[in-house]
Backbone as CSV, one residue per row, in Angstrom:
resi,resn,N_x,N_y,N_z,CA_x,CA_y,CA_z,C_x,C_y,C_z
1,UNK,36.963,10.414,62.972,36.269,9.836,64.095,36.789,8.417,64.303
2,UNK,37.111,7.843,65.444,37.714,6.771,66.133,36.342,5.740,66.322
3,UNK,35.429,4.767,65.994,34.759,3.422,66.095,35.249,3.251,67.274
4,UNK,34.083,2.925,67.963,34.417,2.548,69.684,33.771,1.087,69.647
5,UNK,32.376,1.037,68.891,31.764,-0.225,68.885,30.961,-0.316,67.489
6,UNK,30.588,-1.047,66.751,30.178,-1.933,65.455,28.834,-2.709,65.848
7,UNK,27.971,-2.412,64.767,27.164,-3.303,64.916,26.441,-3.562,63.615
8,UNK,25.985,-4.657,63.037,24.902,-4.873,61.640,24.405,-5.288,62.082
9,UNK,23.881,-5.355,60.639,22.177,-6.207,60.630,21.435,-6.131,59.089
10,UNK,21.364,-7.222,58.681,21.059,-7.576,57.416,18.941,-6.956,57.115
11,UNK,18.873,-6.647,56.497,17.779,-6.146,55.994,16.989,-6.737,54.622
12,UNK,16.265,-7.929,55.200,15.861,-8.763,53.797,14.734,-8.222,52.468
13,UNK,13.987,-6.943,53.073,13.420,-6.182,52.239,14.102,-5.214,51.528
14,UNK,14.923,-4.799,52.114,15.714,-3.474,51.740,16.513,-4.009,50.672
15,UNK,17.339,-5.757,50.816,18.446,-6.480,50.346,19.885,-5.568,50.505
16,UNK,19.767,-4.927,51.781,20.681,-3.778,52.179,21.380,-4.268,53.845
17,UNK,22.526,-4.168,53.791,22.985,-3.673,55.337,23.188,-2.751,55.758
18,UNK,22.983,-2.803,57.262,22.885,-1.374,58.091,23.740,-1.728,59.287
19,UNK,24.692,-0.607,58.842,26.242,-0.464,59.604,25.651,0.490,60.464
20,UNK,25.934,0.391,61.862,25.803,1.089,63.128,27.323,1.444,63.914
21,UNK,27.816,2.758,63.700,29.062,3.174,64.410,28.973,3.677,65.091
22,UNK,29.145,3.416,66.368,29.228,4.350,67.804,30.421,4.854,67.838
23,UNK,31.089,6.362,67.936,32.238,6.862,68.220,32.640,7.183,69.397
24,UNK,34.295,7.473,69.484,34.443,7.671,70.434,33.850,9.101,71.370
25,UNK,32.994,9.916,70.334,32.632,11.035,70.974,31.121,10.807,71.450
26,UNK,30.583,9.679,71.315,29.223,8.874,71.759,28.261,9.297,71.072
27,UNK,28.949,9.411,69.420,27.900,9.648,68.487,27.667,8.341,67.375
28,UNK,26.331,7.879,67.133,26.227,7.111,66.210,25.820,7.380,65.193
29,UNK,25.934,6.891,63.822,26.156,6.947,62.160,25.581,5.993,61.583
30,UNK,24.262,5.314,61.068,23.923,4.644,61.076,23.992,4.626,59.016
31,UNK,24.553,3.473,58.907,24.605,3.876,57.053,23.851,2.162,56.468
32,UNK,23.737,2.622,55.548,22.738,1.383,54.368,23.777,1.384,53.651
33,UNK,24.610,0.621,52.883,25.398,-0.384,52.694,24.971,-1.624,51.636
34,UNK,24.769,-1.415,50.478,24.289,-2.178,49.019,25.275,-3.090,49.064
35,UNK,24.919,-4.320,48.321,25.588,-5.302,47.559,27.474,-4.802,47.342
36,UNK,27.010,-3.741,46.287,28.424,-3.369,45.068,29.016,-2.502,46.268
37,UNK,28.849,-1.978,47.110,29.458,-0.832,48.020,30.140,-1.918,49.301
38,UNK,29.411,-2.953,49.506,29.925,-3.784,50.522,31.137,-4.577,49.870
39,UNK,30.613,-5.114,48.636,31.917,-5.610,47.960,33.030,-5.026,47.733
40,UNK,33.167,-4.083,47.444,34.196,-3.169,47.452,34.849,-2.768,48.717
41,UNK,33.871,-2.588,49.602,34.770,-2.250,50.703,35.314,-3.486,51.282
42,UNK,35.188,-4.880,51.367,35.422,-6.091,51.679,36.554,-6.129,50.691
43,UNK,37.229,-6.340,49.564,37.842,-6.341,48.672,38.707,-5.152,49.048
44,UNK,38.850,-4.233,49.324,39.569,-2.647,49.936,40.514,-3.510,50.814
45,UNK,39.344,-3.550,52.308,40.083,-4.284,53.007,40.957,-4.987,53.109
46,UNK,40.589,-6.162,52.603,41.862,-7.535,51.653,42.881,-7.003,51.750
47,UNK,42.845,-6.080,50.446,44.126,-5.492,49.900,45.011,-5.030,50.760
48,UNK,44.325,-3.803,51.705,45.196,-3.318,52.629,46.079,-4.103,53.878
49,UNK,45.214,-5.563,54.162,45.745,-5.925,55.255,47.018,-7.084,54.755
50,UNK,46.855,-7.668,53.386,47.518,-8.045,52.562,48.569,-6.715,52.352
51,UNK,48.862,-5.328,52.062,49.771,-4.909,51.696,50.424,-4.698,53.269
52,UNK,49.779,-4.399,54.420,50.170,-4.560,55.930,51.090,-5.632,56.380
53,UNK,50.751,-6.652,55.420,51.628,-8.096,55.413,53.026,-8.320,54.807
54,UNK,52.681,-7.938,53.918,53.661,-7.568,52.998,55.012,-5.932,53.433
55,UNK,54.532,-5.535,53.896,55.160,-4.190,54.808,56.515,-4.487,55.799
56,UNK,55.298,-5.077,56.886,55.587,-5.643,57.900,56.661,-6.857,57.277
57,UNK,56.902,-7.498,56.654,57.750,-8.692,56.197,58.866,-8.166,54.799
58,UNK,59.202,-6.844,54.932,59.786,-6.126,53.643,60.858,-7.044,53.791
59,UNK,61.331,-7.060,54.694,63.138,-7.531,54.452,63.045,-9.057,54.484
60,UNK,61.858,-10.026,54.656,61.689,-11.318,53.972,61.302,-11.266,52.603
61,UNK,61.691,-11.806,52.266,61.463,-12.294,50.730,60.088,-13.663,50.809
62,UNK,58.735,-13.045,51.153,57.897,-13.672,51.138,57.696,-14.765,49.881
63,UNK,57.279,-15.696,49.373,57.149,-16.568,48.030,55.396,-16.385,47.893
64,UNK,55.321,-16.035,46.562,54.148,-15.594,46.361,53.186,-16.803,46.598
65,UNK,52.131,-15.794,47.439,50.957,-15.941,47.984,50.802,-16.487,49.413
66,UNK,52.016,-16.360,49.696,52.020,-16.386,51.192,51.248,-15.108,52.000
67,UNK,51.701,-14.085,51.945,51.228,-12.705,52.495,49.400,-13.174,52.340
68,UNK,48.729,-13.854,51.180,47.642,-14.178,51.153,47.236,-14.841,52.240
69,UNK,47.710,-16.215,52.434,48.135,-17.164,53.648,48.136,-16.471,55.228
70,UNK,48.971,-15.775,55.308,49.217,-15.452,56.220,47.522,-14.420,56.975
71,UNK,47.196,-14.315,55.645,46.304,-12.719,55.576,45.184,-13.473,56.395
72,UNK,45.006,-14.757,55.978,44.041,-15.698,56.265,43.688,-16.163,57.502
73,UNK,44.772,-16.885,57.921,45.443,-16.771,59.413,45.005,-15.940,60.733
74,UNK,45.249,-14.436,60.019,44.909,-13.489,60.686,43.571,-13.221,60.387
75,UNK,43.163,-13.187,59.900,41.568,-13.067,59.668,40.983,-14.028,60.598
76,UNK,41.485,-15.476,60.636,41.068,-16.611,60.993,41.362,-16.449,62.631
77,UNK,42.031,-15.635,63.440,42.360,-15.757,64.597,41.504,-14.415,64.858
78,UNK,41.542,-13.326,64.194,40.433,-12.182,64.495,38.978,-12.437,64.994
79,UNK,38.883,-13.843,64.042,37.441,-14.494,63.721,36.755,-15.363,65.212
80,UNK,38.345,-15.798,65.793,38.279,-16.688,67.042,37.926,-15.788,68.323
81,UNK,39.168,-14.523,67.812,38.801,-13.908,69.236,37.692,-12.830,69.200
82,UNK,37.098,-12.517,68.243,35.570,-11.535,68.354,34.437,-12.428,69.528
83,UNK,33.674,-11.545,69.765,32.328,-12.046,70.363,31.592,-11.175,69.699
84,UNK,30.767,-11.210,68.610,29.522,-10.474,67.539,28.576,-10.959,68.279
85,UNK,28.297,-11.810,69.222,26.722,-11.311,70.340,27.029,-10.511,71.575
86,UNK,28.126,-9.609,71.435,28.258,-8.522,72.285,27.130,-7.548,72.619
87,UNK,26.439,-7.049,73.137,25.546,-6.223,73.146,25.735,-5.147,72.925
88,UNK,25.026,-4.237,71.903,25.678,-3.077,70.860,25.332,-2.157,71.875
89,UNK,26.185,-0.944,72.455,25.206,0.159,72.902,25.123,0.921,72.074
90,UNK,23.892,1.639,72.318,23.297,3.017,71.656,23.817,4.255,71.570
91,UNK,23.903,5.135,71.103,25.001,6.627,71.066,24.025,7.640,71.670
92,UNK,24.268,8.489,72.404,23.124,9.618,72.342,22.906,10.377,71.010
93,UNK,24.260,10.914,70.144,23.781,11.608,69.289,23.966,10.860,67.897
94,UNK,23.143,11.527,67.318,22.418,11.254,65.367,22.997,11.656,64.773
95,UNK,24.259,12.201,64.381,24.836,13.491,63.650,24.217,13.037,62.279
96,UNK,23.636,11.844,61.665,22.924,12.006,60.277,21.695,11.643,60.515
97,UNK,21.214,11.856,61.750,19.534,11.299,61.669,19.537,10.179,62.176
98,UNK,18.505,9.720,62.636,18.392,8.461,63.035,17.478,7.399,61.496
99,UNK,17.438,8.284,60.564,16.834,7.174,59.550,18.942,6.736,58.926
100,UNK,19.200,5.447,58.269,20.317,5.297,57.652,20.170,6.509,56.076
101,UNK,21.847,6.575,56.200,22.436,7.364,55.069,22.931,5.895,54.005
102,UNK,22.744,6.300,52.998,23.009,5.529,51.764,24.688,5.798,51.660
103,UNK,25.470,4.906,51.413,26.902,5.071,51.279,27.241,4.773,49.480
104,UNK,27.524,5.321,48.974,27.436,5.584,47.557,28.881,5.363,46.963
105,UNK,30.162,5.456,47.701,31.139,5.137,47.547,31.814,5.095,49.189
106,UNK,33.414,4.707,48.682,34.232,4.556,50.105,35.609,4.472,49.193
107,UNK,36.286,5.051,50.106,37.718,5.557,49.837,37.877,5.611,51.196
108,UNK,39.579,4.557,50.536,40.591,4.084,51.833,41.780,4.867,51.643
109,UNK,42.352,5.644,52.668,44.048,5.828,52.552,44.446,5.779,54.045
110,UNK,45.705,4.908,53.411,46.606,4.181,55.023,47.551,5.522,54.871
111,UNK,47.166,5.788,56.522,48.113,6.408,57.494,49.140,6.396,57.943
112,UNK,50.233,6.857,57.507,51.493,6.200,57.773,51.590,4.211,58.650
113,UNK,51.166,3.727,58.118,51.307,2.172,57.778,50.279,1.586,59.329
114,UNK,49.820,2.461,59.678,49.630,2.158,60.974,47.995,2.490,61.146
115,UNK,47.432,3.161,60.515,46.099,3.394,60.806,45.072,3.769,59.047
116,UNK,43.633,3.555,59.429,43.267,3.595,57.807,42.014,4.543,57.985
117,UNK,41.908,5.598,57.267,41.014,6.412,57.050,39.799,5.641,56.393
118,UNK,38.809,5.215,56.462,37.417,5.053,55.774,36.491,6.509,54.954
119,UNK,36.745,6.893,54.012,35.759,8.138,54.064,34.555,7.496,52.852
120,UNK,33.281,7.569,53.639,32.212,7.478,52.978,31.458,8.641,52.361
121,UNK,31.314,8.059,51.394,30.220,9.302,50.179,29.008,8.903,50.744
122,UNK,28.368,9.752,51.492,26.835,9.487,51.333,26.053,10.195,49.831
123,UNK,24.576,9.849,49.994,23.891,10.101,49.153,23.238,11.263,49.678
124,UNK,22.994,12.342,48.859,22.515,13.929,50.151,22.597,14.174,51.163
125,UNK,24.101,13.968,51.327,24.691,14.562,52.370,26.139,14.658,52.141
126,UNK,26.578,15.200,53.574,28.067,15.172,53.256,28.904,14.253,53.430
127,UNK,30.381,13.850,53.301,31.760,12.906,53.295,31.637,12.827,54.972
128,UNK,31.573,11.273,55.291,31.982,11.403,56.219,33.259,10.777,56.595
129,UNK,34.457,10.653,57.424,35.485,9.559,57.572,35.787,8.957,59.265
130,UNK,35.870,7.871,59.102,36.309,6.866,60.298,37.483,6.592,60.034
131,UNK,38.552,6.542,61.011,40.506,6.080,61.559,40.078,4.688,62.000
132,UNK,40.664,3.891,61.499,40.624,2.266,62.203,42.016,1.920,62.016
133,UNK,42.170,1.285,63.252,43.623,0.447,63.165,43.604,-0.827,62.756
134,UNK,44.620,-1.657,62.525,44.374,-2.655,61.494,43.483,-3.612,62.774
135,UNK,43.304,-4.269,63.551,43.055,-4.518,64.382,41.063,-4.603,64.042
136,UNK,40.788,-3.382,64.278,39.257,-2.794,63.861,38.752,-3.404,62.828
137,UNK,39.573,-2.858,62.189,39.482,-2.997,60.195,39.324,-4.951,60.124
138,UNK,39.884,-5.095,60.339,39.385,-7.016,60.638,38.383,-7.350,60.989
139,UNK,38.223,-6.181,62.237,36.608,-6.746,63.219,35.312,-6.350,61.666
140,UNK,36.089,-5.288,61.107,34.957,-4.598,60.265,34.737,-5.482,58.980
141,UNK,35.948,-6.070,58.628,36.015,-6.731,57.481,34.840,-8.672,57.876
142,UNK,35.201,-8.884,59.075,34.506,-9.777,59.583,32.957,-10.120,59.927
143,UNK,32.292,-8.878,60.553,31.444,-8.341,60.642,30.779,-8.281,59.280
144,UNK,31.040,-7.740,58.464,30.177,-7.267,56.480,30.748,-8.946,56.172
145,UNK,31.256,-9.505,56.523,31.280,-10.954,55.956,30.471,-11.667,56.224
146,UNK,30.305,-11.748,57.877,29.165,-12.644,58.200,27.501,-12.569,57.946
147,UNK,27.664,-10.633,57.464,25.958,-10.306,57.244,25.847,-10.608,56.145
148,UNK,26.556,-10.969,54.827,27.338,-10.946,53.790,26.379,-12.548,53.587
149,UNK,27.012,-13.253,54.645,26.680,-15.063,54.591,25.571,-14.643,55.151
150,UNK,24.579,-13.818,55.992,23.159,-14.221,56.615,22.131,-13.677,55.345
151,UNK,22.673,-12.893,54.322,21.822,-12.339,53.524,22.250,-13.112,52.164
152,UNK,23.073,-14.038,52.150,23.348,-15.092,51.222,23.937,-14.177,49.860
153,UNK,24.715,-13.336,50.128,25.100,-12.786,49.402,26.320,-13.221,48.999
154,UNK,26.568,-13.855,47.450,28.050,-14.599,47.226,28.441,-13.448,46.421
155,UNK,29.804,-12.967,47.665,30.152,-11.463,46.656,31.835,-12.044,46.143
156,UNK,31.991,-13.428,46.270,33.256,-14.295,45.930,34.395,-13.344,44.547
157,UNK,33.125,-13.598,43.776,33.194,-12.727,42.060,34.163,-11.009,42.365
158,UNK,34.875,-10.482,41.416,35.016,-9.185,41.449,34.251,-8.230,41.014
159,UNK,33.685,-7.001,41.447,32.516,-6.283,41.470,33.227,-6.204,39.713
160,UNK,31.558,-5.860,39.166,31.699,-6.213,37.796,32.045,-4.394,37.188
161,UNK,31.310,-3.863,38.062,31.089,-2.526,37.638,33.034,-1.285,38.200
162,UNK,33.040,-0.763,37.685,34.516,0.025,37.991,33.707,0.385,39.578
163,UNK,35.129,0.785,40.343,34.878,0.316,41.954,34.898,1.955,42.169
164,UNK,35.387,3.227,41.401,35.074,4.150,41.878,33.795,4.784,41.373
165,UNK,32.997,4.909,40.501,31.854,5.287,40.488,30.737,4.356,39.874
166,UNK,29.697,4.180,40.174,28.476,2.989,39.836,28.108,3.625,38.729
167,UNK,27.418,2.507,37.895,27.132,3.273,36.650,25.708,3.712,37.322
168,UNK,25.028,4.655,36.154,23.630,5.132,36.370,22.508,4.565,36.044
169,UNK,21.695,4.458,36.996,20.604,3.742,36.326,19.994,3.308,34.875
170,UNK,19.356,2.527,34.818,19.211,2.008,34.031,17.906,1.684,33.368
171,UNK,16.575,1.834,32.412,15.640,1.424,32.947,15.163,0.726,31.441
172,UNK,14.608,-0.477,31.510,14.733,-1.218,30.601,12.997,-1.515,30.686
173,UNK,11.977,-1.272,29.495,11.290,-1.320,28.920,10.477,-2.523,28.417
């Protein structure tokens, strides 16, 4: 599924975000989005648009930590040209309900260098996946940053826990 429009919104009871995807087939996906699941996918991101950098510049001999630099740049001009008080529209259809799906993991694979699969694990239910071009993937990476800063969440640190499966609860006495 192709993201036509984006929208959050930080949730101070929940201590959760809620990602709103309108597709291009005018269906919306509304997912809850934890701490360790946002970090990771923010950190995903990075990487990929950093290895996009690095791609794109094969036959320079970049000096390390430039591609970082550069990554920044672009983030930093993504950042200029968004408008996030766009007015979100609504989808007609629910394909998971209109309550949010819990996203439990996320797995990225780039598309021949040019486009990036998102596939989310929900929690009782099924895999779902979103195509973003690098372009998107900025707006998206920008977007979980700024709800990121409204819910004062310093996710600076590397997620402590291994990034493909969370450990299991825990319950302490």
């Amino acid at each position: 599924m192709i993201p036509q429009q984006l929208n959050g919104t930080y949730y101070p009871e929940e201590d959760r975000l809620m990602l709103r995807i309108r597709t291009n087939d005018n269906s919306e996906y509304r997912l809850w989005l934890t701490r360790l699941i946002t970090q990771k996918i923010l950190a995903v991101i990075e990487k990929i648009s950093i290895k996009n950098i690095e791609a794109r510049n094969k036959d320079k001999a970049l000096p390390r930590g430039i591609a970082e630099t550069m990554d920044e740049m672009r983030q930093k001009n993504v950042e200029n040209q968004t408008d996030l008080s766009q007015k979100y529209q609504s989808a007609d259809k629910l394909p998971l309900g209109a309550e949010p799906a819990l996203i439990t993991n996320a797995n990225f694979t780039i598309v021949k260098g040019t486009s990036i699969t998102m596939k989310c694990i929900l929690k009782n239910k099924g895999p779902i996946e979103f195509t973003f071009n690098m372009t998107t993937l900025a707006k998206v990476r920008l977007l979980l940053t700024r709800l990121c800063e409204k819910g004062r969440w310093d996710l600076e640190a590397s997620p402590s826990v291994p990034t493909d499966k969370a450990p299991p609860p825990h319950a302490l006495h």
